[in-house]
N, CA, C and O atoms as a Maestro MAE file, in Angstrom:
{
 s_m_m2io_version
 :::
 2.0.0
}

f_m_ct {
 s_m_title
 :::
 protein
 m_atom[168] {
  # First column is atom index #
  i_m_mmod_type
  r_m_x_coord
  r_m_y_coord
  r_m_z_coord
  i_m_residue_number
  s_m_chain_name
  s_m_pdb_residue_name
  s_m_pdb_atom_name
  i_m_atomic_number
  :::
  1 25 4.996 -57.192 2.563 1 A "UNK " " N  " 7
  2 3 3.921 -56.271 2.975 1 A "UNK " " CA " 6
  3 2 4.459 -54.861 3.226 1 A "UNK " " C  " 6
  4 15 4.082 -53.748 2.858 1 A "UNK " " O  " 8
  5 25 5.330 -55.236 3.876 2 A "UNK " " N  " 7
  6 3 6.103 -53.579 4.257 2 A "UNK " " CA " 6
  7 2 6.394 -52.637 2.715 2 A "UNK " " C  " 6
  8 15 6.413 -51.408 2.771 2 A "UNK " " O  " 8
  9 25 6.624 -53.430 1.284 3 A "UNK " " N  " 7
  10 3 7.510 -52.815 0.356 3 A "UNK " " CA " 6
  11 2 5.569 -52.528 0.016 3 A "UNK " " C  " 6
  12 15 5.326 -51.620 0.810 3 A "UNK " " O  " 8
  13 25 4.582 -52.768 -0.527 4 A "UNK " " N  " 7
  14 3 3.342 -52.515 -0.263 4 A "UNK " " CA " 6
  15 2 2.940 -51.349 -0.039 4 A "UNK " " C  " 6
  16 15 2.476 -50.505 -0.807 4 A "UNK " " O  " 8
  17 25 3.215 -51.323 1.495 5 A "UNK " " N  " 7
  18 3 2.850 -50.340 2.292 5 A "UNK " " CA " 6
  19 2 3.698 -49.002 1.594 5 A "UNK " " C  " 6
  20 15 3.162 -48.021 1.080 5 A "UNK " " O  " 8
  21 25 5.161 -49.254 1.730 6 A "UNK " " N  " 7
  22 3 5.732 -48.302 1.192 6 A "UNK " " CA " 6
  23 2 5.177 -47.268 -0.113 6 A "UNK " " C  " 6
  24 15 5.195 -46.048 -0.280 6 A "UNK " " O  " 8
  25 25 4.712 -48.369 -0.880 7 A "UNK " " N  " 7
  26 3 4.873 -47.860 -2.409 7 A "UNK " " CA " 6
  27 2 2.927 -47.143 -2.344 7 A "UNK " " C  " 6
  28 15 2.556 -46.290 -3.151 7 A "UNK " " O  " 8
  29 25 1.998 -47.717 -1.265 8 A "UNK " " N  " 7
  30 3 1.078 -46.965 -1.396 8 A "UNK " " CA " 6
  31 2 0.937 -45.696 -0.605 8 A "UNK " " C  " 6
  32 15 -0.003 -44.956 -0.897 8 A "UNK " " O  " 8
  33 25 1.830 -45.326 0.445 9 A "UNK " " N  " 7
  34 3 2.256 -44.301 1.235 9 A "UNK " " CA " 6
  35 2 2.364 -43.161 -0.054 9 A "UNK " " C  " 6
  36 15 1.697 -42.167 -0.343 9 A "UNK " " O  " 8
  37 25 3.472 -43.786 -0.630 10 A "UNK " " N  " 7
  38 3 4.560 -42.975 -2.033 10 A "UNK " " CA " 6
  39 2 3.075 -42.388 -3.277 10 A "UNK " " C  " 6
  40 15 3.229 -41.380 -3.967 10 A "UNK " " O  " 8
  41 25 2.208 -42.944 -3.313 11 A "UNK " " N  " 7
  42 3 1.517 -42.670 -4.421 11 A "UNK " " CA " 6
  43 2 0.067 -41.666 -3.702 11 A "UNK " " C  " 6
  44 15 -0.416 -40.746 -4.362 11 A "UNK " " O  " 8
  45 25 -0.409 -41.990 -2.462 12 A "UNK " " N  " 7
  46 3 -0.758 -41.176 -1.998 12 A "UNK " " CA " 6
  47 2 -0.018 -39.967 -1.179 12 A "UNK " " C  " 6
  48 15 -0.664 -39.373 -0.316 12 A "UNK " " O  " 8
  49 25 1.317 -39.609 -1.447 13 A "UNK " " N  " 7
  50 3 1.853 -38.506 -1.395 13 A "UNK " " CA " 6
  51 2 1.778 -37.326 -2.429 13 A "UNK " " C  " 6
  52 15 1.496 -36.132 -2.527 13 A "UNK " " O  " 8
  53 25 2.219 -38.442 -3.152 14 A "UNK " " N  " 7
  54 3 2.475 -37.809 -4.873 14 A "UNK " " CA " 6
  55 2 1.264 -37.466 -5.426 14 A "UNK " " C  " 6
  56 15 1.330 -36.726 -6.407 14 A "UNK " " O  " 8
  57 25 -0.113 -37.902 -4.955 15 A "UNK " " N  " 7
  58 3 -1.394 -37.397 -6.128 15 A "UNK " " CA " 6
  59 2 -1.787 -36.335 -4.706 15 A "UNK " " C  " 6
  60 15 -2.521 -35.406 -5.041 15 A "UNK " " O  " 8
  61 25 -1.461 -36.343 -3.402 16 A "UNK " " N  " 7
  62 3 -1.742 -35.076 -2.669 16 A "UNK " " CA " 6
  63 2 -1.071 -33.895 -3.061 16 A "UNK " " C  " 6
  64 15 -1.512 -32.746 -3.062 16 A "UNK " " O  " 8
  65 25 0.197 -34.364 -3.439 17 A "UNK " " N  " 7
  66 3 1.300 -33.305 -3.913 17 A "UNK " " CA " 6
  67 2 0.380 -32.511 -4.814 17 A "UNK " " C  " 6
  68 15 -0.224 -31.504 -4.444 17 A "UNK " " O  " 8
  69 25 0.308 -33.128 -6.228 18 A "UNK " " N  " 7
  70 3 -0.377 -32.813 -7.189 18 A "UNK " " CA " 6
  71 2 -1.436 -31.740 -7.207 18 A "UNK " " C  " 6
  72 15 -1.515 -30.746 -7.929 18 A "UNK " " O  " 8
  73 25 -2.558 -32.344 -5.854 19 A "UNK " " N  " 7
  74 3 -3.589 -32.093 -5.894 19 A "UNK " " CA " 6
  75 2 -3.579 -30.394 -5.551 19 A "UNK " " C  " 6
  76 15 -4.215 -29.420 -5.953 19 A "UNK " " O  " 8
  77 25 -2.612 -30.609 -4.693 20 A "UNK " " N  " 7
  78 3 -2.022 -29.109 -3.709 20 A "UNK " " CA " 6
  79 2 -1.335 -27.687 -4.853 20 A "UNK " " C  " 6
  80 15 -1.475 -26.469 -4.736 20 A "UNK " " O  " 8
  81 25 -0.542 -28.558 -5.982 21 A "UNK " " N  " 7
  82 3 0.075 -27.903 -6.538 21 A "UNK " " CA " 6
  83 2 -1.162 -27.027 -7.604 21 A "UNK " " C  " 6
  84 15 -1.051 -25.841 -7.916 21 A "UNK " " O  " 8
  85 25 -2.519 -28.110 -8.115 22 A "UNK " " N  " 7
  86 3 -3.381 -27.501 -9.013 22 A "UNK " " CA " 6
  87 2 -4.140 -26.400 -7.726 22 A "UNK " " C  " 6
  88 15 -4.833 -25.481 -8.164 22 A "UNK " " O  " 8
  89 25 -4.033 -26.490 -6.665 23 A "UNK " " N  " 7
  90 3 -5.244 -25.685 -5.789 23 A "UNK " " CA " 6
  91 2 -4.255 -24.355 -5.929 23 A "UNK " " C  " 6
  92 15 -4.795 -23.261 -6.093 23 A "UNK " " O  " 8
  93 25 -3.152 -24.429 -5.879 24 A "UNK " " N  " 7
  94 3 -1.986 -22.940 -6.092 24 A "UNK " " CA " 6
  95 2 -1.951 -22.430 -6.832 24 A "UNK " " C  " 6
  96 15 -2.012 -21.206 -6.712 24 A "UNK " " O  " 8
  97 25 -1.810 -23.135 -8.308 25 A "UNK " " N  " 7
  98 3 -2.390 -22.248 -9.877 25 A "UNK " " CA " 6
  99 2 -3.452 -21.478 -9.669 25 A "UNK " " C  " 6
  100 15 -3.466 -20.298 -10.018 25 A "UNK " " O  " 8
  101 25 -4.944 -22.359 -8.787 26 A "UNK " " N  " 7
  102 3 -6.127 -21.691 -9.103 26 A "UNK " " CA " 6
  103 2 -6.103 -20.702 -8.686 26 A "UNK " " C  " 6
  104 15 -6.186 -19.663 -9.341 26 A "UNK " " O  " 8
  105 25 -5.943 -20.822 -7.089 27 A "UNK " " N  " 7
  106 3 -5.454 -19.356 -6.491 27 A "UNK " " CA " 6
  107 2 -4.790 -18.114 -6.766 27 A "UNK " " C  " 6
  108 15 -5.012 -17.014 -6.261 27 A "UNK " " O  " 8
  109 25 -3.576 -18.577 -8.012 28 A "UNK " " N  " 7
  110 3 -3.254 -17.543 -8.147 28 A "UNK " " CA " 6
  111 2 -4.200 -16.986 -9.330 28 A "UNK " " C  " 6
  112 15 -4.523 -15.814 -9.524 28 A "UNK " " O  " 8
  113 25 -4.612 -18.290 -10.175 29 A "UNK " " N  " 7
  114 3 -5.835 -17.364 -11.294 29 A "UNK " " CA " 6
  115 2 -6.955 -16.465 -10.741 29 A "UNK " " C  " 6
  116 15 -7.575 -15.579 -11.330 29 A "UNK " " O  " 8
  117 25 -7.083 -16.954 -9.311 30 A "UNK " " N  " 7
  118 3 -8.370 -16.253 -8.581 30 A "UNK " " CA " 6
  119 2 -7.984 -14.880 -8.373 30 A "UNK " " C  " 6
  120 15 -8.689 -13.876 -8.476 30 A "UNK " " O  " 8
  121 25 -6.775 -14.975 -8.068 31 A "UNK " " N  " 7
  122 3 -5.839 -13.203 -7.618 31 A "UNK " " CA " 6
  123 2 -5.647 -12.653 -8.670 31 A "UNK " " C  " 6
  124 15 -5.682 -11.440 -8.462 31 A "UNK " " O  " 8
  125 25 -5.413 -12.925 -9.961 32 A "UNK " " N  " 7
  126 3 -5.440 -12.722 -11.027 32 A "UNK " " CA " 6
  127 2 -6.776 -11.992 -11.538 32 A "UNK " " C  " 6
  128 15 -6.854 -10.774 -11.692 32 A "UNK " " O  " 8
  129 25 -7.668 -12.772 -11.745 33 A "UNK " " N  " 7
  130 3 -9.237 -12.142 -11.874 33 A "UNK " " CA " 6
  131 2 -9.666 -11.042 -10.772 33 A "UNK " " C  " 6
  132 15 -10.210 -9.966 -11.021 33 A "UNK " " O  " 8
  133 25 -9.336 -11.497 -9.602 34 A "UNK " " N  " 7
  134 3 -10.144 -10.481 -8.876 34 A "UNK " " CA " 6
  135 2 -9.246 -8.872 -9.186 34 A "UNK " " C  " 6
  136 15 -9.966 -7.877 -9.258 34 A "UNK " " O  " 8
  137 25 -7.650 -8.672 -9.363 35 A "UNK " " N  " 7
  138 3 -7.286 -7.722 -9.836 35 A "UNK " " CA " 6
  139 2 -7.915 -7.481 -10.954 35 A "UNK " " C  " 6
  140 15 -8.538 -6.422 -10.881 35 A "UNK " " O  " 8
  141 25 -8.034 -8.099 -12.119 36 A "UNK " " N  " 7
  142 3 -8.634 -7.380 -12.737 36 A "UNK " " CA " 6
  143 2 -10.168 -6.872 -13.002 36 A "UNK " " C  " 6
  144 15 -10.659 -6.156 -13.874 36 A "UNK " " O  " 8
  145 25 -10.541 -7.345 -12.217 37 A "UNK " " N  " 7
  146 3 -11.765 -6.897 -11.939 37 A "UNK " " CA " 6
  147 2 -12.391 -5.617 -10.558 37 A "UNK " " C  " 6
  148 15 -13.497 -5.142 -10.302 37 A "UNK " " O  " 8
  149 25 -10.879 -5.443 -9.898 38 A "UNK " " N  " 7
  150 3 -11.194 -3.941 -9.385 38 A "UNK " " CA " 6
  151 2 -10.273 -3.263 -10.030 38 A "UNK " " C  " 6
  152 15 -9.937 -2.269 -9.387 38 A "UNK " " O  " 8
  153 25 -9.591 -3.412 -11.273 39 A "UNK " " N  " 7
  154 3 -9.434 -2.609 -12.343 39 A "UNK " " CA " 6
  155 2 -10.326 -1.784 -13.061 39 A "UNK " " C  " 6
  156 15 -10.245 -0.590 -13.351 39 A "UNK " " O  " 8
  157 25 -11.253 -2.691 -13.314 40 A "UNK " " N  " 7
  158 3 -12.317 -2.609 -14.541 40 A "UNK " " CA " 6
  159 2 -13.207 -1.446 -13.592 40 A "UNK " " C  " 6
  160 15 -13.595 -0.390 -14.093 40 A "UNK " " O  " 8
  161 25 -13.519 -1.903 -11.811 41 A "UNK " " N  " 7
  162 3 -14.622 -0.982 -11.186 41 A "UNK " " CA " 6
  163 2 -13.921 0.661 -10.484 41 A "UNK " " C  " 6
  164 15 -14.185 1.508 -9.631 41 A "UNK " " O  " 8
  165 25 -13.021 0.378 -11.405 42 A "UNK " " N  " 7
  166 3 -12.416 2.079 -10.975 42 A "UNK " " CA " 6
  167 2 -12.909 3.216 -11.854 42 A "UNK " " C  " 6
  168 15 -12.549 4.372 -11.628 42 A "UNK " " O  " 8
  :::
 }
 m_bond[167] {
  # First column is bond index #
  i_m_from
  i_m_to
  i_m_order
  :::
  1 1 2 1
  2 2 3 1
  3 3 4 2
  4 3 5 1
  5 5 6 1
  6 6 7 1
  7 7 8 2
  8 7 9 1
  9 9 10 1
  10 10 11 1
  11 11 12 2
  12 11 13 1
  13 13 14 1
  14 14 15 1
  15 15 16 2
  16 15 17 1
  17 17 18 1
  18 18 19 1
  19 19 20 2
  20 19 21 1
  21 21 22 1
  22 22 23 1
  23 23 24 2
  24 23 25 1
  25 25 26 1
  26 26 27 1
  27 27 28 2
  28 27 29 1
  29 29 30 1
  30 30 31 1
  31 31 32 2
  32 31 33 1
  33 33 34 1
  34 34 35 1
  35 35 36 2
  36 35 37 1
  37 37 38 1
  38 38 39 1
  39 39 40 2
  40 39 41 1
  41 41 42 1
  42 42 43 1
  43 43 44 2
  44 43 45 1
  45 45 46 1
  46 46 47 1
  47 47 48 2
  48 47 49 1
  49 49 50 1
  50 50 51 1
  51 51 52 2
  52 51 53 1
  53 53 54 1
  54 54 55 1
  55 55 56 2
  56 55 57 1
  57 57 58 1
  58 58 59 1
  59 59 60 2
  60 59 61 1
  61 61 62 1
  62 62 63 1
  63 63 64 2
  64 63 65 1
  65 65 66 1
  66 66 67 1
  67 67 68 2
  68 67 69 1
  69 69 70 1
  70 70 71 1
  71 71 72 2
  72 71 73 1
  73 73 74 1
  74 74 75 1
  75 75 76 2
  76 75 77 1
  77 77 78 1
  78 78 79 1
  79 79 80 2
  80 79 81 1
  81 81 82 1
  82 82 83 1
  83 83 84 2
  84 83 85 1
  85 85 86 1
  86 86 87 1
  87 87 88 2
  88 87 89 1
  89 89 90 1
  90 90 91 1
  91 91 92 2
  92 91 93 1
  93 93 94 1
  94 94 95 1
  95 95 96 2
  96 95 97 1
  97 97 98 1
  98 98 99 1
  99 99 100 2
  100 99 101 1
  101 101 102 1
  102 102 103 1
  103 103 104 2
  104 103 105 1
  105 105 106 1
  106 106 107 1
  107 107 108 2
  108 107 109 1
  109 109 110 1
  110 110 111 1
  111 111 112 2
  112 111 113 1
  113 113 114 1
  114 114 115 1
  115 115 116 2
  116 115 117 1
  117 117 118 1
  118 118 119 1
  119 119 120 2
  120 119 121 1
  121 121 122 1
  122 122 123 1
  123 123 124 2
  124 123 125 1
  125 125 126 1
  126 126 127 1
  127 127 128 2
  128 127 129 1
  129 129 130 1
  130 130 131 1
  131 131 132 2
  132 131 133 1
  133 133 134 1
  134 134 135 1
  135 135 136 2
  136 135 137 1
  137 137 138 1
  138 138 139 1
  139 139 140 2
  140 139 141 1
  141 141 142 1
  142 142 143 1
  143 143 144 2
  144 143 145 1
  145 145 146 1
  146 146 147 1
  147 147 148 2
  148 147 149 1
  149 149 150 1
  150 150 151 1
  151 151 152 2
  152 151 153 1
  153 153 154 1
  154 154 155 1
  155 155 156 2
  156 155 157 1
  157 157 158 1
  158 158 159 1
  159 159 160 2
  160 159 161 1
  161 161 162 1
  162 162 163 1
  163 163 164 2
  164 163 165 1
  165 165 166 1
  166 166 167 1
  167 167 168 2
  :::
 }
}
């Protein structure tokens, strides 16, 4: 039970990891767009 426990700890780390790492791309695409878009309103 314990090796179980372990290995579902391990996989809900790893797809939070994941999840965290796609929310950081977006963010930076969001910083991305919004520069260029008070580019464009100058």
């Amino acid at each position: 039970m314990v090796i179980f426990g372990l290995i579902a700890f391990a996989l809900l780390m790893s797809t939070l990891f994941a999840i965290e790492r796609k929310l950081g791309k977006v963010n930076e695409q969001n910083k991305e767009i919004i520069e260029l878009l008070k580019e464009q309103n100058k």
